[in-house]
N, C-alpha and C positions, 0 to 999 in steps of 0.2 A: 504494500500500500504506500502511496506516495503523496503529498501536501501540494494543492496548488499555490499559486502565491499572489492569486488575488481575491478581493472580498464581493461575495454578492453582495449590491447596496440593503439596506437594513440589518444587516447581520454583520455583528464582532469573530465571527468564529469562520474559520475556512473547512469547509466542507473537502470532506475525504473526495478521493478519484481516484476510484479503481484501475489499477495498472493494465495494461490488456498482455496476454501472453504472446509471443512472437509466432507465427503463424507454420507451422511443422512444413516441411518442403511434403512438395505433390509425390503421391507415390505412384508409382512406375503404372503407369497403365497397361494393363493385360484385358485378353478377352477373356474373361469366362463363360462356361453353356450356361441357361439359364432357362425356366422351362421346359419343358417335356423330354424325358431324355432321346423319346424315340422320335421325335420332331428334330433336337439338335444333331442325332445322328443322319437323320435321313437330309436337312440340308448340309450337316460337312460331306456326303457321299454325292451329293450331286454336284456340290462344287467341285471335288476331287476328278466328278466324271470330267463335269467343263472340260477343267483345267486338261486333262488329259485326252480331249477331244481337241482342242486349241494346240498344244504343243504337240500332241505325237507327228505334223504334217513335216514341222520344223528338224523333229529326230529323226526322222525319215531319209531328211534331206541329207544331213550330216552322215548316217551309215549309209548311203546310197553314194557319196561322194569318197569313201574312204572303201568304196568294194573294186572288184575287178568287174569288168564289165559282162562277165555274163552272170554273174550275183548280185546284178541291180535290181532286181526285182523281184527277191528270194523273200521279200518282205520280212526278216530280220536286224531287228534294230544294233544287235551287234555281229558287227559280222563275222563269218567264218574266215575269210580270208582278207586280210589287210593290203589295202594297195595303197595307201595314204600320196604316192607319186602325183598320179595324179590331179593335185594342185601345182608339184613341180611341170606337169608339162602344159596345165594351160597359162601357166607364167610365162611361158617358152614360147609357146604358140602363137599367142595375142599380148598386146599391150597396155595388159591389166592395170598393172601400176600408174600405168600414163591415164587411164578409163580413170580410174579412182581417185587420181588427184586434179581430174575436173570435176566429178562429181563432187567433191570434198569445197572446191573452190566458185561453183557455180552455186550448192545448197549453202553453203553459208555466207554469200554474199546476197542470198535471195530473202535466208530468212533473217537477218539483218537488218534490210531495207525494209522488209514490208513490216518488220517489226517498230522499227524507230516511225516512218511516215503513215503508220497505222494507228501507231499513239500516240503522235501530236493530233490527227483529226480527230479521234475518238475524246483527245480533251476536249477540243473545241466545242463538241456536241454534249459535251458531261457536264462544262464550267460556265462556257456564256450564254447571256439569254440575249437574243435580237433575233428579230424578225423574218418570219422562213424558218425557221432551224428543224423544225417537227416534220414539215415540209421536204427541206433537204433532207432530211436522215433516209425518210422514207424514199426516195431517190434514192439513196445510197444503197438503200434496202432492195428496193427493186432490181438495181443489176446485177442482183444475186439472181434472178429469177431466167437472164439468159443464158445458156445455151453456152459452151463454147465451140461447137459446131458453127454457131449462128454468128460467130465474131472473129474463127479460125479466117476465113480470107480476107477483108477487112486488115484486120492487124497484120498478114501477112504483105499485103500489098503496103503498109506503111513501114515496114523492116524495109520490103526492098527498094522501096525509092530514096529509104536513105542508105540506102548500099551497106545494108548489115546482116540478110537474111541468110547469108551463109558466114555466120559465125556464133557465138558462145551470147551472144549479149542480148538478144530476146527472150532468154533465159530467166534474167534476172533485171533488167533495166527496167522493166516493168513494174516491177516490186516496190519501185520510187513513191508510186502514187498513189502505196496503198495499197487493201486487200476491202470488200464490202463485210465479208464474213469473220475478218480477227476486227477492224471497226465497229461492228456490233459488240462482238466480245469485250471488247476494251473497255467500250461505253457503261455498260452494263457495270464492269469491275468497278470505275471510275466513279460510277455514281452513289457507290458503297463509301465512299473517303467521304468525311465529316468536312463541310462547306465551310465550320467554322474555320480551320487549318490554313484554307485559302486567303480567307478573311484576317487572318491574324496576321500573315508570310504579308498581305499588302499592307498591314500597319506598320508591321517595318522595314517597307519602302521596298519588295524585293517584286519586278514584274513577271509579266508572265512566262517568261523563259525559266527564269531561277525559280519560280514555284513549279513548275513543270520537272525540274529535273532535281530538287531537292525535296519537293513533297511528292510529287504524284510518281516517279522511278522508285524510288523504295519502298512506297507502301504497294505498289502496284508489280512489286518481280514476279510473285507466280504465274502475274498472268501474263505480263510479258514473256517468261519463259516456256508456257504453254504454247503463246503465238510463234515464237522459235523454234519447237520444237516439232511443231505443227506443220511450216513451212517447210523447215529443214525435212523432215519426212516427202513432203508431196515432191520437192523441187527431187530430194535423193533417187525416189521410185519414177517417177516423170518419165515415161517411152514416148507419148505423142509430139512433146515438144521438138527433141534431138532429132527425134524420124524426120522430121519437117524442117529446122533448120541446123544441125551438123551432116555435112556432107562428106568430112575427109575422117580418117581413122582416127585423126592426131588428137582431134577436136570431140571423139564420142565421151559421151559418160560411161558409168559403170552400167543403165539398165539397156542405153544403146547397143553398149558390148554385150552383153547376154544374148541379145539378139544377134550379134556378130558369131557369139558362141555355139548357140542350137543353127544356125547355118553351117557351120563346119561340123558340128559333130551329132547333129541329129540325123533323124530320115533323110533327110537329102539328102546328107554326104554319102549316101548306100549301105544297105544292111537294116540293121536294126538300132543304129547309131549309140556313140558313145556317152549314153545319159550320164554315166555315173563322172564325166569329164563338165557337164553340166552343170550337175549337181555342187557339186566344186566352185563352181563361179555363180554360183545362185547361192551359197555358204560363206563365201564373201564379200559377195554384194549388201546381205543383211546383219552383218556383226555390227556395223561401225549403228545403224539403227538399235539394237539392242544394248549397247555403251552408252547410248549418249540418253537412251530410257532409265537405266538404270541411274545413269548421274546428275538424272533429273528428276528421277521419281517420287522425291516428298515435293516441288514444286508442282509438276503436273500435277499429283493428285488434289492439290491442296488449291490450284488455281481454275481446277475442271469444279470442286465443291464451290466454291464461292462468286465466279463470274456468273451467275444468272442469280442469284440470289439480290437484286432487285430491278424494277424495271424501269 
């Protein structure tokens, strides 16, 4: 028990105040079953099923790239016989390394751009109010609703009058101006941040640049990581783009090259083709996606929970 040290008016005597006890740290949050035990049993068995319906296509992949080729299809997850060469010879074959370090340098310049130019507009629609804006958004909204069929020639015929359509930079130059679908996202996050913040950041004097980048980038990383992560997936898997404008080897991606790949070593090249050479190059086309999930995965998840969470 401890004395304050001042007096309520009418009273000689100082009133006791109760000490408050220091607050014990959070303990470890675990799940436990709760409820029925034959209810928690039967949804951990269907998860397990999921999960093991999702992954076995992936382990598949991986024992079908490590078999000899007439064991590709023994449907044995490990196999009897080891050929593991086989990533040695499509290193040898094609110019994998050269594929992978544009795919590497095309997906993260794509989700970069659309990530930064996606959330300054997505402030603008979160923080100011003037005239149109509900208006514009819904425009923004809308070009979600076309097609990219419906806008593949169009934008092609503007690559190549500025003499770019056979190169790397349709890829990503585009990403400048934005995404309509991580803008929605963004907006949504943004409108989650306390207005007070903004409000206080201009009472001492900071505009809208340094509140943008000192308020709204840090409270706002999940979802920007999200949108990163996001991009960087579509841009890494991406076949229609590279078909349409890379035309030299030097220049393909990593999903261009696969297709490079089942050309030489599928049905066409005669027989029954070398899948499990495939396999191989479809085993290292998806690692660098599975790295960059796993060294994102408290943000993802934590950015996919709370982006819709107002509107």
């Amino acid at each position: 028990m401890s004395d304050t040290t001042a007096e309520f008016p009418g009273s000689g005597q100082l009133p006791p105040v109760p000490v408050v006890p220091p607050l014990a740290p959070a303990e470890t949050r675990r799940w436990r079953p709760t409820g029925n035990p034959i209810t928690t049993t039967l949804y951990l068995l269907a998860l397990l099923g999921f999960s093991v319906l999702f992954i076995y296509p992936f382990l598949w992949s991986i024992s079908a790239s490590l078999k000899p080729r007439a064991y590709v299809f023994d449907n044995k997850l490990i196999p009897t016989h080891w050929h593991p060469s086989n990533y040695i010879d499509i290193w040898h074959a094609a110019p994998v390394a050269l594929w992978f370090g544009n795919s590497m340098y095309i997906s993260v310049l794509a989700a970069f751009t659309v990530t930064v130019s996606s959330a300054l507009v997505a402030f603008s629609f979160a923080y100011f109010r003037f005239p149109g804006r509900n208006f514009l958004f819904a425009c923004v909204l809308g070009s979600m609703m076309l097609p990219t069929m419906v806008t593949m020639i169009p934008v092609y015929l503007i690559w190549n009058h500025l003499h770019l359509a056979n190169s790397q930079y349709p890829l990503w130059v585009s990403n400048l101006f934005g995404s309509a679908f991580y803008i929605f996202l963004m907006r949504q996050f943004f409108l989650g941040i306390p207005r007070e913040l903004f409000e206080a950041a201009r009472v001492d004097g900071d505009n809208y640049w340094t509140m943008f980048w000192r308020i709204v980038v840090p409270l706002a990383k999940p979802a920007l990581i999200v949108t990163f992560i996001f991009e960087f997936k579509a841009k890494w898997t991406d076949l229609l783009g590279p078909l349409i404008y890379l035309h030299t080897d030097n220049a393909y991606t990593i999903s261009r090259g696969l297709k490079v790949l089942f050309d030489l070593y599928g049905p066409s090249a005669g027989g029954q083709g070398d899948y499990q050479k495939i396999m191989a190059g479809l085993v290292i086309s998806v690692l660098p996606m599975i790295i960059i999930f796993f060294l994102g995965q408290r943000y993802f998840v934590e950015g996919i929970a709370t982006q819709g969470r107002k509107g």
